[in-house]
VOTORZA-751734 format. One line per 5 residues: number of its first residue (from 1); their letters; for each residue x, y, z of C-alpha. Coordinates in steps of 0.001 Angstrom, whole numbers, padded with zeros to 6 digits, always signed. Layout:
% VOTORZA-751734
NUM = a = X:Y:Z; ... .
END
This chain:
% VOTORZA-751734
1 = xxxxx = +000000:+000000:+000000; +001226:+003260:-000558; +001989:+005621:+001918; -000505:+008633:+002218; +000068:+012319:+001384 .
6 = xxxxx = +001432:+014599:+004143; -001097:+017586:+004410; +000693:+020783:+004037; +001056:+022261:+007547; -001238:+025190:+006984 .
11 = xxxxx = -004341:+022812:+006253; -003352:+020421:+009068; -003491:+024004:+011211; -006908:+025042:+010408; -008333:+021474:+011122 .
16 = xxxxx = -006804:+021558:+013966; -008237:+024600:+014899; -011868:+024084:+013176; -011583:+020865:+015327; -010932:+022846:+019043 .
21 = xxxxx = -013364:+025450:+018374; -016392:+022856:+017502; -015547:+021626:+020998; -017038:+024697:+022811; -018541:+026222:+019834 .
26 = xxxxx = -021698:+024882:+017965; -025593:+025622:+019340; -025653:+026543:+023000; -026837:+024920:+026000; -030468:+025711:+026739 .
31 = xxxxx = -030526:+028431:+029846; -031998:+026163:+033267; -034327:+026856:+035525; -036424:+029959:+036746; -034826:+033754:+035893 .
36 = xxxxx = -034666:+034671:+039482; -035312:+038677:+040018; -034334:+040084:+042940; -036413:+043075:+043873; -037386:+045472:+047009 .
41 = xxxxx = -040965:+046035:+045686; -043202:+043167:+046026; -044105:+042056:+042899; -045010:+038527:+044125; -048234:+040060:+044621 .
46 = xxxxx = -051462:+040987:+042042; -050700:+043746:+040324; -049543:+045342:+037279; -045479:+044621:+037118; -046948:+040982:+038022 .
51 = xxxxx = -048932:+040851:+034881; -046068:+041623:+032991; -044005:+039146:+034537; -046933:+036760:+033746; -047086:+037464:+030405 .
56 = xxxxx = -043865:+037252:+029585; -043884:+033524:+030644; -046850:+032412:+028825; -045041:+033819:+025742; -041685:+032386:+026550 .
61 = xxxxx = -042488:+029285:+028418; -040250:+030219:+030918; -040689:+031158:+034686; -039544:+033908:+036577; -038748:+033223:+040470 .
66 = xxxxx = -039208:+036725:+042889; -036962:+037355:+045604; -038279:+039556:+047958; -035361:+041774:+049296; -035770:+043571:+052766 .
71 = xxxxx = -038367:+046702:+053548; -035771:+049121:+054129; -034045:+050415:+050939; -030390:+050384:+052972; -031241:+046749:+053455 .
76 = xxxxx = -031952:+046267:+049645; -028841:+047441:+049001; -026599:+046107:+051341; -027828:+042553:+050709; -027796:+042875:+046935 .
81 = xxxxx = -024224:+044616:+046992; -023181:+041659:+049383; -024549:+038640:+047476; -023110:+040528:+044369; -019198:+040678:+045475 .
86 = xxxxx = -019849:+037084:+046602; -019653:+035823:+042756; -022657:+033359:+043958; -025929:+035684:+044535; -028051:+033575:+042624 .
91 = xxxxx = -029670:+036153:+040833; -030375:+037204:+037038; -032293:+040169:+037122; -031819:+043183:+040099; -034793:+046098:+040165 .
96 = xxxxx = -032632:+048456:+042021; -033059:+052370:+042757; -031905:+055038:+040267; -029474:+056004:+042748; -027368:+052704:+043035 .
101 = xxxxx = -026890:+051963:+038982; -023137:+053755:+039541; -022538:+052328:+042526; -023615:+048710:+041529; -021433:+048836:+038309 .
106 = xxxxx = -018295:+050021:+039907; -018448:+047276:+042843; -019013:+044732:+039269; -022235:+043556:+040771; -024322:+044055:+037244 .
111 = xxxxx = -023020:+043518:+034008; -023073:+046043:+031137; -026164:+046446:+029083; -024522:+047835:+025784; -023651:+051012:+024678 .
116 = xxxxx = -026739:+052994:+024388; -030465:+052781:+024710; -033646:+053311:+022077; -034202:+056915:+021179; -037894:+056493:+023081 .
121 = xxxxx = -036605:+056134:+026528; -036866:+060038:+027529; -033032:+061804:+027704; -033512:+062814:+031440; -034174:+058781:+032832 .
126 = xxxxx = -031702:+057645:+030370; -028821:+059229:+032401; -029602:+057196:+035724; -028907:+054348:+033667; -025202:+055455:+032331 .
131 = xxxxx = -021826:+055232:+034487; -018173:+054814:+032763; -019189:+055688:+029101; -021323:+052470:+029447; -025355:+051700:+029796 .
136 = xxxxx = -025609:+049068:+032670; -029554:+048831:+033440; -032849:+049527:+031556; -035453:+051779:+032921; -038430:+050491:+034475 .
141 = xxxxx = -040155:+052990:+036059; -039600:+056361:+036934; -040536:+059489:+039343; -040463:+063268:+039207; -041677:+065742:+042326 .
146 = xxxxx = -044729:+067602:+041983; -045834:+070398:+044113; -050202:+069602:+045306; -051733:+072613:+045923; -055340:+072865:+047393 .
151 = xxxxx = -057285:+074580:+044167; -060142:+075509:+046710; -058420:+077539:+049122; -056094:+079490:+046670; -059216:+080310:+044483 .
156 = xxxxx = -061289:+081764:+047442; -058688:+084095:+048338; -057918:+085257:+044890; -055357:+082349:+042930; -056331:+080761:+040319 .
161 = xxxxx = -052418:+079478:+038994; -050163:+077375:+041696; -047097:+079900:+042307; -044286:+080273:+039488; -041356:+080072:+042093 .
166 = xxxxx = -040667:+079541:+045689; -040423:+083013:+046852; -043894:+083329:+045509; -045193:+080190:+046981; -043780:+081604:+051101 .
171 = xxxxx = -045898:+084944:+050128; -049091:+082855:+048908; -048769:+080319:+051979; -047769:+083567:+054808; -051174:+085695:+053171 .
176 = xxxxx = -053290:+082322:+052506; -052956:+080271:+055627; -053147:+083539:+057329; -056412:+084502:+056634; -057704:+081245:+056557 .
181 = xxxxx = -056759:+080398:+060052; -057711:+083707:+061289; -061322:+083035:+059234; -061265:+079553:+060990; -060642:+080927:+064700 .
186 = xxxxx = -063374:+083780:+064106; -065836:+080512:+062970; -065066:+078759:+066621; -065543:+081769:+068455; -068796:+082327:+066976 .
191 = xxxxx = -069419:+078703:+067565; -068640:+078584:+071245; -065589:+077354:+070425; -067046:+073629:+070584; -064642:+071256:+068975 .
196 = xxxxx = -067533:+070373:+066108; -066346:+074097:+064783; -063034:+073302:+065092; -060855:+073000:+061790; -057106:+071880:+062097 .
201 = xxxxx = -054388:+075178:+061608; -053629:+075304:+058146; -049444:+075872:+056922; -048367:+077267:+053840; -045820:+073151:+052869 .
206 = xxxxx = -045389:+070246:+054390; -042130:+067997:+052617; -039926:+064883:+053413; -037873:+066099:+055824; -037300:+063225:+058382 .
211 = xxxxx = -033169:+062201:+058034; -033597:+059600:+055514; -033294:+059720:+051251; -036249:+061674:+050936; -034224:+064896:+052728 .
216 = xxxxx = -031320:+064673:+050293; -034260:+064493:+047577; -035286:+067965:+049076; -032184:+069366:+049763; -031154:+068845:+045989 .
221 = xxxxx = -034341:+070310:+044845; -033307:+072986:+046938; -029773:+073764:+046157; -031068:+073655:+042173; -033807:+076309:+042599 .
226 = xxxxx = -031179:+078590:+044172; -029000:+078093:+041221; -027362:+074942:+041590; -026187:+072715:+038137; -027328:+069400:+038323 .
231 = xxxxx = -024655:+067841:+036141; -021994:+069277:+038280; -019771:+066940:+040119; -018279:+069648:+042839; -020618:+071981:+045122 .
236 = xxxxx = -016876:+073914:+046150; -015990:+074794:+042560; -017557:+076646:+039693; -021418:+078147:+039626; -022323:+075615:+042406 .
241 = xxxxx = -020409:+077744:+044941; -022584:+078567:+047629; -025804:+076660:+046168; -025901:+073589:+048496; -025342:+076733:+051725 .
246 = xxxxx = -028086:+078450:+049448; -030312:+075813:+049691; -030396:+074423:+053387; -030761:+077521:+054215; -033982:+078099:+051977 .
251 = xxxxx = -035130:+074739:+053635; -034514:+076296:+057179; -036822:+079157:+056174; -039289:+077266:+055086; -039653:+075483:+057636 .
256 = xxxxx = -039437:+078489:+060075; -042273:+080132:+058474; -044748:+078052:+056566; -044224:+074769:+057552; -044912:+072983:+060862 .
261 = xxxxx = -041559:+071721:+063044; -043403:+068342:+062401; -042300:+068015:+058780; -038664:+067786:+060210; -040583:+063806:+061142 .
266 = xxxxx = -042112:+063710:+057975; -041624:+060920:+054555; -043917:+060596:+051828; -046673:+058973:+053695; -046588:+060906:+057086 .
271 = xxxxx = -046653:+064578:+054744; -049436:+063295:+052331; -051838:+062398:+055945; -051280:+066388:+056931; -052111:+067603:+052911 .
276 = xxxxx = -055169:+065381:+052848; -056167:+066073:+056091; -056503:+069520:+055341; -053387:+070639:+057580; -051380:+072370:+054773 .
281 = xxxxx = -052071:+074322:+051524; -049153:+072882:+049646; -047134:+069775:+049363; -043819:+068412:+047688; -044929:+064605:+046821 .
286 = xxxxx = -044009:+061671:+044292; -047348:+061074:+042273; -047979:+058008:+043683; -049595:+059516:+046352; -051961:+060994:+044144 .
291 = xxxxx = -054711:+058803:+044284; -054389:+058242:+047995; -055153:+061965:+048846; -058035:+061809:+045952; -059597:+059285:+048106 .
296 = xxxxx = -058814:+060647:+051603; -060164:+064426:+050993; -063754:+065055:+051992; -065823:+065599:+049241; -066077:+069071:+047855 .
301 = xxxxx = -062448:+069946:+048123; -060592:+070056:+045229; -057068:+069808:+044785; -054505:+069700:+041555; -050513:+068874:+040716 .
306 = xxxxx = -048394:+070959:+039339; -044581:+071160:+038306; -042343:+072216:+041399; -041804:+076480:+041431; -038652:+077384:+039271 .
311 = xxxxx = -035819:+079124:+040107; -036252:+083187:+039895; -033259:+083725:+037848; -034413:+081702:+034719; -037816:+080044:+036007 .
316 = xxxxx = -036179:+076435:+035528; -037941:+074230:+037124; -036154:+071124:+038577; -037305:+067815:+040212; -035153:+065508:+041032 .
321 = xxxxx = -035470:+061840:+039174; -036800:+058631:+041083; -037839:+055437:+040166; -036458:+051902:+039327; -033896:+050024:+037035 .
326 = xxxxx = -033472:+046822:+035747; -030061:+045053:+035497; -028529:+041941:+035233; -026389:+040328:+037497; -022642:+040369:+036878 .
331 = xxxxx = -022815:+036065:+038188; -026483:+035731:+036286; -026452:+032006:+034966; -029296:+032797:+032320; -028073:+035844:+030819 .
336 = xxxxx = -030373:+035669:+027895; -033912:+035137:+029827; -032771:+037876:+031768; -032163:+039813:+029171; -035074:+038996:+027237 .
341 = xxxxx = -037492:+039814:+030993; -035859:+043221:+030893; -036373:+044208:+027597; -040115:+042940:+027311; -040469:+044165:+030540 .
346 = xxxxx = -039595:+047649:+029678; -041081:+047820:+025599; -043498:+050582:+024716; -046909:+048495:+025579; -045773:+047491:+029089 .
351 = xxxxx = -044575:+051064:+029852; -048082:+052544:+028449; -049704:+049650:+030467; -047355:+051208:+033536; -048519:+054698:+032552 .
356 = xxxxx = -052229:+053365:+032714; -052246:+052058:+036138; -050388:+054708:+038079; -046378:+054317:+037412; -044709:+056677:+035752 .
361 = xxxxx = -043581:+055345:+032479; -039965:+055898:+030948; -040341:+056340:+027182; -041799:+059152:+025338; -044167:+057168:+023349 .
366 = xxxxx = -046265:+056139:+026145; -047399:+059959:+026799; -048577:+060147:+023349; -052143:+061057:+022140; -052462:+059949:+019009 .
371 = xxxxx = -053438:+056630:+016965; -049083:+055720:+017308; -049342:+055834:+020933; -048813:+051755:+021776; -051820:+050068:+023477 .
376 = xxxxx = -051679:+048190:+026456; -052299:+044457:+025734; -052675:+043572:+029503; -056847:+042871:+030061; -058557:+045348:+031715 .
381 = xxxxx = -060097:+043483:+034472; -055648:+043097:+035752; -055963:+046922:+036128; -058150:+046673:+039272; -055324:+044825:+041256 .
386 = xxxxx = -052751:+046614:+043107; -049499:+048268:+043464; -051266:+051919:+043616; -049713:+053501:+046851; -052160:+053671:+050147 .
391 = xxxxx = -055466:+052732:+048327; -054347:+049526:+046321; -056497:+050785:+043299; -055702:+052683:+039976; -056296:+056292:+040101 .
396 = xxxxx = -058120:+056225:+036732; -060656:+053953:+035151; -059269:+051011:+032582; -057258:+052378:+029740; -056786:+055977:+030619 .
401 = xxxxx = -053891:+057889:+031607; -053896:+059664:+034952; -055598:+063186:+034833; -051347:+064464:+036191; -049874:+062485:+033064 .
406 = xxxxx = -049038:+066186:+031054; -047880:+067752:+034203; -045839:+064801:+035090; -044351:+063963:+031561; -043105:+068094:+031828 .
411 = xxxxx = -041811:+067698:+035212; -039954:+064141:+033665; -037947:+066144:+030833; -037161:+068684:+033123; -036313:+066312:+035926 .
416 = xxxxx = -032542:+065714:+036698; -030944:+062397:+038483; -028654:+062717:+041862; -025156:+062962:+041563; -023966:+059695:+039657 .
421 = xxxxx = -021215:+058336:+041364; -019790:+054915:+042915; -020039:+056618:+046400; -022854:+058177:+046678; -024604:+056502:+049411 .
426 = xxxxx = -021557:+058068:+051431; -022674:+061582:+050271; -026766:+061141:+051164; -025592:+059916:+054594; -023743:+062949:+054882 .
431 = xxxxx = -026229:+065434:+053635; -029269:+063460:+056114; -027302:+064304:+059011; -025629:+067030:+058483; -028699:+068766:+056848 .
436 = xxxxx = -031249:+067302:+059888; -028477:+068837:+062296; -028859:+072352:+060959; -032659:+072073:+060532; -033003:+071162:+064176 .
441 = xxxxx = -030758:+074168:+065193; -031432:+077221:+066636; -028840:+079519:+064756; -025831:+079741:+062809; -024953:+078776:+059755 .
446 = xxxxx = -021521:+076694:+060131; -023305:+073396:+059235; -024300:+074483:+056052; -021386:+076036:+055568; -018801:+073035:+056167 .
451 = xxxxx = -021760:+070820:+054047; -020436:+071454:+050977; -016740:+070477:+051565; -017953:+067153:+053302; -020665:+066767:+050539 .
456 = xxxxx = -017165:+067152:+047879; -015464:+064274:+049892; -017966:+061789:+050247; -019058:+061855:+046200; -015247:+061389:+045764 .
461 = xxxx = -014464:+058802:+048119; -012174:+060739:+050728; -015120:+060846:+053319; -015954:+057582:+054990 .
END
């Protein structure tokens, strides 16, 4: 027999090679098992994210498995940064706070989601979601601050338009809850003062001013309407010298004039009871309490939403940016389920279908009013089941928007995220108590003063 051919060394190379990579390349293993999301809302229950969730499966065939993280939003975060670093969490999808997308991709606890999102999602949300030149999360859904304002009482004595700014709105609330509360004292006397007569003391704003995120929320808003840049990254250098001092110090006048020393107590819940109770004329408030104080007021008073005051200098007006993102985990073992959750999750039907039961969606195209704006393809009947703050109920019937939604999608383009950086935990810890400190004091301004400097350290990692 005769001896084969030698094959020429470059063929025998790229068998070689063809051979190796059919080893590990070739169709790939089917993902396992249920896409476990991690979240620190409870969407294990009926409501509208459920549905979603639901839908998704019967479409897929797959299941999604909820973890329910702990009540506190500290505790959400520490356990999710924790089981993260550990390289084992166990996890494929996180729903994690605007405020912890930096944070979680420098500690390498998500993994990146490409390099840009859809033109739809609106420019303002889209820059929670960025850290590093990189998109790392998808937003879900999202939150702007609106200022309520009792209609009733500002049209009796003589308003018919919420106040432009916030010098205007201490004027309306010193004149306004004035004469109302000298109207409602003249009305007991009269009475016999008998406690039937009696109607609570009316203040000009009750906020979220108890030590916890919703105070750096307000002290944000503050230090923007007194000329503060958003998109800084110092509050010692350039125009945002002196607008953090600027701000607290707003806050402490406020508080000193129009609002009650209670609000120093108050979060969302606690300040919504006092506005729908009839104990203040205006209040800073996500609008998912919106439907809560529609159904707590007594019937005949009327009240309405509007954008937060602007600034005086240009009239900007500036909320800061809530709400949720999804991510993947860096250790996810079913990258692609998770991947495909998140992005149906997150298309233009589920956010209108978001928009439609009380959430505040994150792409442009679910505010629309015309024949392109997408439909919601959940059934109606899913809309009367939860998620929809204190009253567990939509605030609007089946397939319309919420009568806020053109107030809120202005106050959403306008609206402006908190600083984006790995440590800024550090720095909201350091504005709650350095911020509560000076509220609770009885002079001076040294706190608010050395606020700035300490706020510069912590969002650069020198402070703690």
């Amino acid at each position: 027999m005769r001896a084969r051919a030698a094959l020429p060394a470059a063929l025998l190379a790229l068998l070689v090679t063809a051979a190796a990579g059919g080893c590990t390349s070739g169709p790939p293993h089917p993902e396992e098992g249920a896409i476990v999301l991690a979240t620190g809302s409870d969407l294990s229950s009926s409501g509208v994210r459920q549905d979603l969730i639901h839908a998704w499966e019967r479409r897929t065939g797959r299941t999604v498995r909820i973890v329910k993280l702990p009540d506190t939003a500290d505790g959400q975060r520490s356990q999710l940064l924790a089981a993260g670093q550990s390289g084992n969490s166990g996890y494929d999808v996180l729903n994690i706070d605007v405020a912890w997308t930096a944070e979680f991709a420098a500690a390498g606890v998500i993994r990146p989601w490409g390099p840009s999102l859809d033109g739809d999602f609106l420019p303002s949300v889209v820059k929670t979601t960025r850290y590093d030149g990189k998109v790392w999360a998808v937003p879900f859904n999202t939150d702007a601050g609106l200022l309520y304002y009792r209609k009733d009482i500002l049209h009796d004595y003589g308003y018919d338009q919420p106040p432009g700014n916030w010098g205007e709105l201490k004027n309306i609330s010193v004149q306004v809850a004035g004469a109302y509360n000298r109207k409602a004292r003249a009305a007991r006397t009269a009475a016999g003062g008998t406690q039937a007569a009696a109607a609570p003391t009316l203040y000009g704003l009750v906020a979220q001013l108890r030590p916890y995120e919703g105070l750096t929320v307000n002290t944000l808003e503050s230090a923007w309407a007194n000329g503060g840049d958003p998109e800084a990254t110092s509050f010692t250098k350039g125009e945002q010298v002196g607008s953090l001092q600027l701000g607290v110090t707003a806050l402490k006048d406020q508080l000193d004039s129009i609002m009650p020393h209670e609000a120093t107590a108050m979060d969302e819940t606690e300040s919504r009871r006092w506005f729908a109770d009839g104990r203040a004329l205006f209040m800073r408030n996500w609008p998912v309490e919106y439907a809560s104080v529609a159904e707590k007021l007594r019937p005949g008073v009327q009240f309405d939403v509007a954008e937060l005051p602007g600034r005086p200098t240009d009239g900007r007006r500036i909320s800061v940016l809530g709400g949720q993102n999804l991510a993947i985990a860096a250790d996810s073992t079913r990258p692609a389920g998770a991947r495909s959750l998140i992005a149906a999750l997150t298309d233009p039907e589920s956010e209108r279908c978001l928009l439609e039961r009380g959430f505040a969606a994150t792409r442009a195209s679910a505010y629309g009013t015309g024949a392109a704006t997408p439909r919601c393809p959940l059934p109606p009947g899913d809309a009367q089941r939860g998620e929809h703050g204190a009253t567990g109920r939509p605030p609007v019937p089946p397939g319309q928007e919420p009568p806020y939604t053109r107030t809120l999608y202005a106050a959403l383009r306008a609206a402006e995220p908190r600083p984006r950086s790995a440590h800024y935990q550090t720095f909201s810890k350091v504005v709650q108590i350095r911020v509560s400190e000076y509220l609770n004091s009885t002079g001076g301004t040294a706190i608010a003063d050395e606020l700035a400097r300490e706020a510069d350290e912590a969002l650069s990692g020198r402070n703690g």
